[in-house]
Biopython code that builds the backbone (N, CA, C, O; Angstrom):
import numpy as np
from Bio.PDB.StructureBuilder import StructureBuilder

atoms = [
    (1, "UNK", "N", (39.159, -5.447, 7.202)),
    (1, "UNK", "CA", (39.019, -4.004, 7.216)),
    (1, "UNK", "C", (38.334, -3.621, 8.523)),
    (1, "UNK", "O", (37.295, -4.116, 8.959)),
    (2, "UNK", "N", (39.203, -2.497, 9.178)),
    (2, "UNK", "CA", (38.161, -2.470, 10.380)),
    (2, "UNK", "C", (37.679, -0.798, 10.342)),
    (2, "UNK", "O", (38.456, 0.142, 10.168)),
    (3, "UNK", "N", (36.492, -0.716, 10.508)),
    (3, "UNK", "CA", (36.005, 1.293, 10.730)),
    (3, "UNK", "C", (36.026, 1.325, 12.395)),
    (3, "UNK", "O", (35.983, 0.447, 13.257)),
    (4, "UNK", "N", (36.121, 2.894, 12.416)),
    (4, "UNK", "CA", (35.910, 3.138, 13.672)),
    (4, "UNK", "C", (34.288, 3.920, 14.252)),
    (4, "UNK", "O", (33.569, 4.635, 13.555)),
    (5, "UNK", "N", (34.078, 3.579, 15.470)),
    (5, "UNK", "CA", (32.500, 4.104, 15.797)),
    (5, "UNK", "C", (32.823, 5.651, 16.610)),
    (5, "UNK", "O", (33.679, 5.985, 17.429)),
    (6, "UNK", "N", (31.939, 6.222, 16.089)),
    (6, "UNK", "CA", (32.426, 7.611, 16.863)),
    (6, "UNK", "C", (31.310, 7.733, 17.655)),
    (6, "UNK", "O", (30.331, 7.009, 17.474)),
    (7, "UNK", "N", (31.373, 9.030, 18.983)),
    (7, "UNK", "CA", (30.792, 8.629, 20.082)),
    (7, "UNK", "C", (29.234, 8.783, 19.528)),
    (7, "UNK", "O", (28.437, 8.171, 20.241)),
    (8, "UNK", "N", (28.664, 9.447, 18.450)),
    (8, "UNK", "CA", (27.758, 9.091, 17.919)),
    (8, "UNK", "C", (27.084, 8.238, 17.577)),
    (8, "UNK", "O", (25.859, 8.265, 17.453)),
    (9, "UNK", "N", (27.882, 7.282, 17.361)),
    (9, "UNK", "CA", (27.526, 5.871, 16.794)),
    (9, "UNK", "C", (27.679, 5.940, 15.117)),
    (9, "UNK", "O", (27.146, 4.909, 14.707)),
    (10, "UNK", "N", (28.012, 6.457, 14.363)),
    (10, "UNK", "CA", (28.514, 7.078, 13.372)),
    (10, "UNK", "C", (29.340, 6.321, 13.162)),
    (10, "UNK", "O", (29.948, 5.799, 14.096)),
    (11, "UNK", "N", (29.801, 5.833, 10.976)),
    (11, "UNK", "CA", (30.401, 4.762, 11.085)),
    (11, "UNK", "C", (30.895, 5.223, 9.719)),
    (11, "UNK", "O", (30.002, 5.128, 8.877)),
    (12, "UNK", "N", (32.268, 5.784, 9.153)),
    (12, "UNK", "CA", (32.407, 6.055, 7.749)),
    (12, "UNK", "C", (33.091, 4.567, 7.250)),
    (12, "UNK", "O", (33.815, 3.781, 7.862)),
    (13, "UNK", "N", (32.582, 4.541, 5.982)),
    (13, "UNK", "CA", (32.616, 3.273, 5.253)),
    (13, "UNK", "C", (34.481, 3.994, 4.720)),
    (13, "UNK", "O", (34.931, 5.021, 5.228)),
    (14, "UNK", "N", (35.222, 3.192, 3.699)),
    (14, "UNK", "CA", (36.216, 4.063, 2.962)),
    (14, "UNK", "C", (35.536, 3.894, 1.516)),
    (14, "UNK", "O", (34.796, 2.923, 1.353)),
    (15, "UNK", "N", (35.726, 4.687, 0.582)),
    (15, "UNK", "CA", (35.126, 5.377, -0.303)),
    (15, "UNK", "C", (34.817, 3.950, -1.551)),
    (15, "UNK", "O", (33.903, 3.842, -2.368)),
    (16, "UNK", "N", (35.995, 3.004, -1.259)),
    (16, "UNK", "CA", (36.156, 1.568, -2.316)),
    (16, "UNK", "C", (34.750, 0.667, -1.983)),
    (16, "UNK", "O", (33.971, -0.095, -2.555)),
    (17, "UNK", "N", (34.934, 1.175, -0.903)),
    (17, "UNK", "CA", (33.611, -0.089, -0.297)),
    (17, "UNK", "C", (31.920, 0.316, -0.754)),
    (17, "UNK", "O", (31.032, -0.444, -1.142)),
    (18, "UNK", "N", (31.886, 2.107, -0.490)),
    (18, "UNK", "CA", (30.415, 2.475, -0.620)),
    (18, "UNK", "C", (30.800, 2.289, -2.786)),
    (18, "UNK", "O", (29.813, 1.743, -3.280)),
    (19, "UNK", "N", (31.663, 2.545, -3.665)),
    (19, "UNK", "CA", (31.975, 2.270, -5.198)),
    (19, "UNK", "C", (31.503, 1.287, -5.583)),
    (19, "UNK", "O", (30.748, 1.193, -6.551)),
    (20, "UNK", "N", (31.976, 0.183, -4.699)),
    (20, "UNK", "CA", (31.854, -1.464, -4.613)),
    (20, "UNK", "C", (30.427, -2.055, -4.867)),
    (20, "UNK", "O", (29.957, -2.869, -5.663)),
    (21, "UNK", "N", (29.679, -0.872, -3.283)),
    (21, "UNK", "CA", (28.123, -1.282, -3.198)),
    (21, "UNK", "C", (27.643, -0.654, -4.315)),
    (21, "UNK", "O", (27.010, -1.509, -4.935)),
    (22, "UNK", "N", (27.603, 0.640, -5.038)),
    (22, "UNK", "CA", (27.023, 1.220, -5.779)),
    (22, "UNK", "C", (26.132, 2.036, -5.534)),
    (22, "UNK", "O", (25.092, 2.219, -6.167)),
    (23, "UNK", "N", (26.559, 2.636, -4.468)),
    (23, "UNK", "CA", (25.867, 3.625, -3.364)),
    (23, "UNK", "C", (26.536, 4.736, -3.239)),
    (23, "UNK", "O", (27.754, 4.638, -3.094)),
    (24, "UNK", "N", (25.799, 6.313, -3.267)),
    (24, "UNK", "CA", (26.131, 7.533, -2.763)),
    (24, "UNK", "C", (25.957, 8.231, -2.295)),
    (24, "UNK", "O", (25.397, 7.754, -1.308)),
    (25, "UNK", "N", (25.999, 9.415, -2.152)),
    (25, "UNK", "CA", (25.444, 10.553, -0.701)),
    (25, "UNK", "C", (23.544, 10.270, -1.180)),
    (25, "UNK", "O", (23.069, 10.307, -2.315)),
    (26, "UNK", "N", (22.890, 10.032, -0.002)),
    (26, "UNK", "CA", (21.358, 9.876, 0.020)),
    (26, "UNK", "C", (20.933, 8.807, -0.135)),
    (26, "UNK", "O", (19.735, 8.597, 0.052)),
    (27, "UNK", "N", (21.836, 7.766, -0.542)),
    (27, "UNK", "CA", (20.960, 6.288, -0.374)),
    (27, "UNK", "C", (21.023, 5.490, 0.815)),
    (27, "UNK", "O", (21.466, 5.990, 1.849)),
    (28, "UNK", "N", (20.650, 4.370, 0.780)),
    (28, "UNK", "CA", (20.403, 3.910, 2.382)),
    (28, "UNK", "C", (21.093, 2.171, 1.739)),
    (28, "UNK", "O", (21.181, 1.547, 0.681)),
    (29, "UNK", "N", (21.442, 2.024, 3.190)),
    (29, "UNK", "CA", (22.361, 0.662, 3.271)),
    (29, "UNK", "C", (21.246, 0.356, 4.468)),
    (29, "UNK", "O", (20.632, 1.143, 5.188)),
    (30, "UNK", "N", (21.222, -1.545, 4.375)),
    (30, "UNK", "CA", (20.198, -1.990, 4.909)),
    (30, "UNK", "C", (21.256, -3.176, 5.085)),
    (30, "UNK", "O", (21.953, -3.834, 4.313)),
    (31, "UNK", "N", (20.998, -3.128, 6.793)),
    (31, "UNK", "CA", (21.804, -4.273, 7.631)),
    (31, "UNK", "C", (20.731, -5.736, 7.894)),
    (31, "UNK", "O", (19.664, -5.743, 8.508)),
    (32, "UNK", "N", (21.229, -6.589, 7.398)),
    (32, "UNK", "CA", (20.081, -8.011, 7.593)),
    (32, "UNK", "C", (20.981, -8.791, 8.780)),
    (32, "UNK", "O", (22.196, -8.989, 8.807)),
    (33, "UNK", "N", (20.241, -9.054, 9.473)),
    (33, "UNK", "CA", (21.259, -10.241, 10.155)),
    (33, "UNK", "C", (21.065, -11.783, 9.695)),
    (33, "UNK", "O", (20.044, -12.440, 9.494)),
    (34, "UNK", "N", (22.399, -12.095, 9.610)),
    (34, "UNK", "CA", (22.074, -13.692, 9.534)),
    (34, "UNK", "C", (23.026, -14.509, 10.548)),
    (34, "UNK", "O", (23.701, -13.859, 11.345)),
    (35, "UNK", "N", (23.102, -16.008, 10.540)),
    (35, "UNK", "CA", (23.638, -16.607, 11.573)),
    (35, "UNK", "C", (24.785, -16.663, 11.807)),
    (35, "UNK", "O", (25.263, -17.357, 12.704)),
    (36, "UNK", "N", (25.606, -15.736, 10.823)),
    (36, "UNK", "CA", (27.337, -15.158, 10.943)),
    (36, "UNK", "C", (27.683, -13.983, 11.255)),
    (36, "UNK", "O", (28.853, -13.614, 11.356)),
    (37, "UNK", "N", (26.387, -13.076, 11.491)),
    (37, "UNK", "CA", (26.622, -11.744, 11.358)),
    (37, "UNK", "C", (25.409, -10.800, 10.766)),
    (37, "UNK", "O", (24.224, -10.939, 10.465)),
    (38, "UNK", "N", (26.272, -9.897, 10.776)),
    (38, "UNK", "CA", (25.256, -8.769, 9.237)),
    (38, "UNK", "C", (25.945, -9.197, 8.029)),
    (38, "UNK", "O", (26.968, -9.805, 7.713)),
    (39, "UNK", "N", (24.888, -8.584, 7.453)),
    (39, "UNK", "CA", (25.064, -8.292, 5.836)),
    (39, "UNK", "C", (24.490, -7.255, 5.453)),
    (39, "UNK", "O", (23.280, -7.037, 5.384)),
    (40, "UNK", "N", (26.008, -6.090, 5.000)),
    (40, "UNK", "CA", (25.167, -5.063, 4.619)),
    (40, "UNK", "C", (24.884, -5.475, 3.215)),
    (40, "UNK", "O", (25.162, -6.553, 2.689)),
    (41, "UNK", "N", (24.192, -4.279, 2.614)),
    (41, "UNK", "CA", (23.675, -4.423, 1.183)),
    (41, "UNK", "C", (22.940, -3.150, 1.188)),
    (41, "UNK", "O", (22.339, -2.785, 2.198)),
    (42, "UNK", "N", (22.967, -2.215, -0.271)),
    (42, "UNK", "CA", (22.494, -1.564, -0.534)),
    (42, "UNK", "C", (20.924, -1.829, -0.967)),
    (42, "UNK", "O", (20.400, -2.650, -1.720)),
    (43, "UNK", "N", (20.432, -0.800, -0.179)),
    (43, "UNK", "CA", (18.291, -0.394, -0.267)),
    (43, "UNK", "C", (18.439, -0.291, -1.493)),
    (43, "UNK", "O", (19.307, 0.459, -1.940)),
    (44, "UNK", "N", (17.471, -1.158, -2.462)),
    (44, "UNK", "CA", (17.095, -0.631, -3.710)),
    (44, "UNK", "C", (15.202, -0.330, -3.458)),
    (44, "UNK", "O", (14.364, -0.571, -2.589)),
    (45, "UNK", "N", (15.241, 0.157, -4.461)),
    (45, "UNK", "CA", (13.561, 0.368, -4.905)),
    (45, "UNK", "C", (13.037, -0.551, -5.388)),
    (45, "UNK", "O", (13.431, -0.966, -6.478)),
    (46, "UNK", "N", (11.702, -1.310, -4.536)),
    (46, "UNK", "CA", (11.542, -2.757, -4.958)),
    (46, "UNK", "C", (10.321, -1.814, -6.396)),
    (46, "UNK", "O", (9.285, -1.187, -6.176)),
    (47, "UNK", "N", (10.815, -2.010, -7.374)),
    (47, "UNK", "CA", (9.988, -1.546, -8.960)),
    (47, "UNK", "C", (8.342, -2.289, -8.815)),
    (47, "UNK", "O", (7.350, -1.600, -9.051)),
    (48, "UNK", "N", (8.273, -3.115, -8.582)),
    (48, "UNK", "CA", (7.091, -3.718, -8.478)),
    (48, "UNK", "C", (5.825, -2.789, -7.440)),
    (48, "UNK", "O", (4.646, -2.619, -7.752)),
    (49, "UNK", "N", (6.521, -2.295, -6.164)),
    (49, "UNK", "CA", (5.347, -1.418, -5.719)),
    (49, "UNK", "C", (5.111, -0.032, -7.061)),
    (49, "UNK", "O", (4.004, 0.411, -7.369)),
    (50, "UNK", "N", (5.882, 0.238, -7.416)),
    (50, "UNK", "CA", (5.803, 1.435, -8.195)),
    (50, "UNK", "C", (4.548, 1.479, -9.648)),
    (50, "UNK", "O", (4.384, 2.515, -10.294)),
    (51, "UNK", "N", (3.892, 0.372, -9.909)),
    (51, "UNK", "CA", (3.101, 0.021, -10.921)),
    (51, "UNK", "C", (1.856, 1.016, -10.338)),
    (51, "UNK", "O", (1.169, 1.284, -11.323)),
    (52, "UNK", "N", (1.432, 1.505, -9.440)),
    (52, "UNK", "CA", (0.529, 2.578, -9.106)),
    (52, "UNK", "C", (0.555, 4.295, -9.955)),
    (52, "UNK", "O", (-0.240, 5.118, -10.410)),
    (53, "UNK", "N", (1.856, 4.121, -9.789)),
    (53, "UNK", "CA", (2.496, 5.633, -10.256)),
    (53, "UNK", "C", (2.466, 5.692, -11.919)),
    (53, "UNK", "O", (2.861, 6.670, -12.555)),
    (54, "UNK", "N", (2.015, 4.671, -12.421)),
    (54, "UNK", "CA", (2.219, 4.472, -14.263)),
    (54, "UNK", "C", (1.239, 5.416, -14.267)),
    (54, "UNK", "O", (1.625, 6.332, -14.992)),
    (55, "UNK", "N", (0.121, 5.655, -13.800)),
    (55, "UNK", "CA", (-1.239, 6.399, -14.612)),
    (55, "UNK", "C", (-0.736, 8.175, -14.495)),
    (55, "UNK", "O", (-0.905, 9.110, -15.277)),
    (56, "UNK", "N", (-0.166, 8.099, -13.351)),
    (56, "UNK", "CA", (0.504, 9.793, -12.829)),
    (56, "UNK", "C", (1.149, 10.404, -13.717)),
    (56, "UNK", "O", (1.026, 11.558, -14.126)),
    (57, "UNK", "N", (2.310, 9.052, -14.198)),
    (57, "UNK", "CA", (3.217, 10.288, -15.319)),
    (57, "UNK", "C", (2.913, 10.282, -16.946)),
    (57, "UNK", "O", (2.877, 9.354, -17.754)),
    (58, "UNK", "N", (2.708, 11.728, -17.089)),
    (58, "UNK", "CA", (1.760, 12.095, -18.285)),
    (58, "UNK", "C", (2.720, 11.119, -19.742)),
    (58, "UNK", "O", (3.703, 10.390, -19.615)),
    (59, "UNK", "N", (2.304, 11.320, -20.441)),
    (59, "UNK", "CA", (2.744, 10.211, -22.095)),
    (59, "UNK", "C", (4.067, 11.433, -22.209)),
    (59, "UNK", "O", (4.075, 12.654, -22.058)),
    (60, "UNK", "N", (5.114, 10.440, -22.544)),
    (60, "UNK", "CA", (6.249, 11.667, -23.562)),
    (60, "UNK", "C", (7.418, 12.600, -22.420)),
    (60, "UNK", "O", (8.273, 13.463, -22.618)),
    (61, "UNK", "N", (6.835, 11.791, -21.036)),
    (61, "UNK", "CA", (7.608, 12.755, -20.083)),
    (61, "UNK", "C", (9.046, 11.724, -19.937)),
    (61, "UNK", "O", (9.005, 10.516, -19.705)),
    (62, "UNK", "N", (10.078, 12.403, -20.102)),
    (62, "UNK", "CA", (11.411, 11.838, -19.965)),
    (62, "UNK", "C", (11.730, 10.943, -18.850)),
    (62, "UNK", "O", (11.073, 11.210, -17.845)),
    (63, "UNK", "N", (12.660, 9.817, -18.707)),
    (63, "UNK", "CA", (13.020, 9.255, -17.681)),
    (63, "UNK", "C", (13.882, 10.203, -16.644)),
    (63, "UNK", "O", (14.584, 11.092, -17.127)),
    (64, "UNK", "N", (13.820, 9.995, -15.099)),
    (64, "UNK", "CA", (14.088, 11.206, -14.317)),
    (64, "UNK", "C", (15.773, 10.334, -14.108)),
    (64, "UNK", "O", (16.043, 9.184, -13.763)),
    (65, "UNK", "N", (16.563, 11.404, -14.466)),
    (65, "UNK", "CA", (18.007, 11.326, -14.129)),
    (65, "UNK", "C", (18.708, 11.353, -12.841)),
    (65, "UNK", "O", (19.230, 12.447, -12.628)),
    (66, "UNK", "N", (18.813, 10.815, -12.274)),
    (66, "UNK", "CA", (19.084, 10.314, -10.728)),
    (66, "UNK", "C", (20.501, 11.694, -10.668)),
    (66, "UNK", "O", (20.645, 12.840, -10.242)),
    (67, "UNK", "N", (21.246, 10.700, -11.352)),
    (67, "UNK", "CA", (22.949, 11.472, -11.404)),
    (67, "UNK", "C", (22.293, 12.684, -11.612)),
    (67, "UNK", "O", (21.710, 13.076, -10.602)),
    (68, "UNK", "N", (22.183, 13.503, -12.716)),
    (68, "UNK", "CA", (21.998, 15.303, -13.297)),
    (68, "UNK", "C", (21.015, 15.624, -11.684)),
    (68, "UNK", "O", (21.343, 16.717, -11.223)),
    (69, "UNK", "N", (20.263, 15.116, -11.077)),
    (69, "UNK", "CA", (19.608, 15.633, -9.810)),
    (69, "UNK", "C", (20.559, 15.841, -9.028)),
    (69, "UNK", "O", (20.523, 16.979, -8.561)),
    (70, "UNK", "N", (21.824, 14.913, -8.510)),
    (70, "UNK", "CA", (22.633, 15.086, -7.932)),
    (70, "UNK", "C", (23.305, 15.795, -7.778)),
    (70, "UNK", "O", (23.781, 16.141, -6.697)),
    (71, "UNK", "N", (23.707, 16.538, -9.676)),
    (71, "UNK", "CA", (24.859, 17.400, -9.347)),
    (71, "UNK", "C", (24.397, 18.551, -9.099)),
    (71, "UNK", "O", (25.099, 19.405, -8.558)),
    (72, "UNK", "N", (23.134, 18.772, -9.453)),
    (72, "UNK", "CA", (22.543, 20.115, -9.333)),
    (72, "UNK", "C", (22.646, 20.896, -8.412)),
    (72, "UNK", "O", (21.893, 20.563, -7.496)),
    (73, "UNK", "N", (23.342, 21.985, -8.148)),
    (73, "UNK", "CA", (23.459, 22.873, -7.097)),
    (73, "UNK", "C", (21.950, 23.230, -6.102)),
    (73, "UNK", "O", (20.869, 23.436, -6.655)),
    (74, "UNK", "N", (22.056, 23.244, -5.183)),
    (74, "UNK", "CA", (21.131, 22.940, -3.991)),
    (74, "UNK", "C", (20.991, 24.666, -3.157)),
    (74, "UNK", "O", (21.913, 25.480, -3.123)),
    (75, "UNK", "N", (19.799, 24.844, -2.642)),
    (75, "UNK", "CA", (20.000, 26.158, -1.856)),
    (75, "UNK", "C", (20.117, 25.576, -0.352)),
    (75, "UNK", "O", (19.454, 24.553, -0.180)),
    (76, "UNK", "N", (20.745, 25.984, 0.620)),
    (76, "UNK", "CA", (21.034, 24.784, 1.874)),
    (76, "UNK", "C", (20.202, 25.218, 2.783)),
    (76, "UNK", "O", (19.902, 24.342, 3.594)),
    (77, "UNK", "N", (19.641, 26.393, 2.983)),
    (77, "UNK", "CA", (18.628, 27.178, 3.593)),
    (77, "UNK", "C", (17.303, 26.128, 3.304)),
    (77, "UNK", "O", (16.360, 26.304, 4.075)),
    (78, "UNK", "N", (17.116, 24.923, 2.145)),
    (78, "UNK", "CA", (15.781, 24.334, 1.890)),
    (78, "UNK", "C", (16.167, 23.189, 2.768)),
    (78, "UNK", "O", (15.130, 22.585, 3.041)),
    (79, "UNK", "N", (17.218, 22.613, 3.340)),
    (79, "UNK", "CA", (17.287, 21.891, 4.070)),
    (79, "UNK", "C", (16.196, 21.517, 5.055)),
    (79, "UNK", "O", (15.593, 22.430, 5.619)),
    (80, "UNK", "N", (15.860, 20.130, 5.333)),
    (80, "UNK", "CA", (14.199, 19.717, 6.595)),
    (80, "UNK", "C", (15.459, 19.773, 7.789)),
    (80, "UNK", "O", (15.193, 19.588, 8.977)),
]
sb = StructureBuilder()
sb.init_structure("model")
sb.init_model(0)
sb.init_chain("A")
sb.init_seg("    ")
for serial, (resi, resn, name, xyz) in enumerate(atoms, 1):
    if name == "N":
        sb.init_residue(resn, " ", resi, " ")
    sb.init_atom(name, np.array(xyz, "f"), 0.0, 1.0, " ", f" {name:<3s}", serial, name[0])
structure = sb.get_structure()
């Protein structure tokens, strides 16, 4: 499979490949090199730093829905 680089340096994956990784608009792909190349692979959240944040969220509060955040309509004006 080959992508093309645009003069940006900008690189679209085709849509089977980011399905494949299990990756979508806002996550991050993390290039390792090894002695053949890269390897991409999708950034996960290493869970283990996160044991700080247990005391923060109050008793009874729901698990936060990744997807329903996603689809949620956005104002684009809040854009950084």
């Amino acid at each position: 499979m080959v992508v093309k680089i645009t003069s940006k340096r900008q690189v679209t994956f085709p849509a089977r490949v980011l399905d494949a990784l299990g990756v979508g608009p806002g996550d991050q792909l993390e290039l390792e090199e090894g002695s053949d190349g890269f390897i991409l692979r999708p950034r996960r959240i290493d869970v283990s730093r996160l044991g700080g944040l247990r005391d923060k969220i109050p008793p009874g509060c729901p698990p936060f829905d990744l997807q329903a955040f996603r689809e949620q309509p956005y104002d684009p004006s809040l854009r950084d």
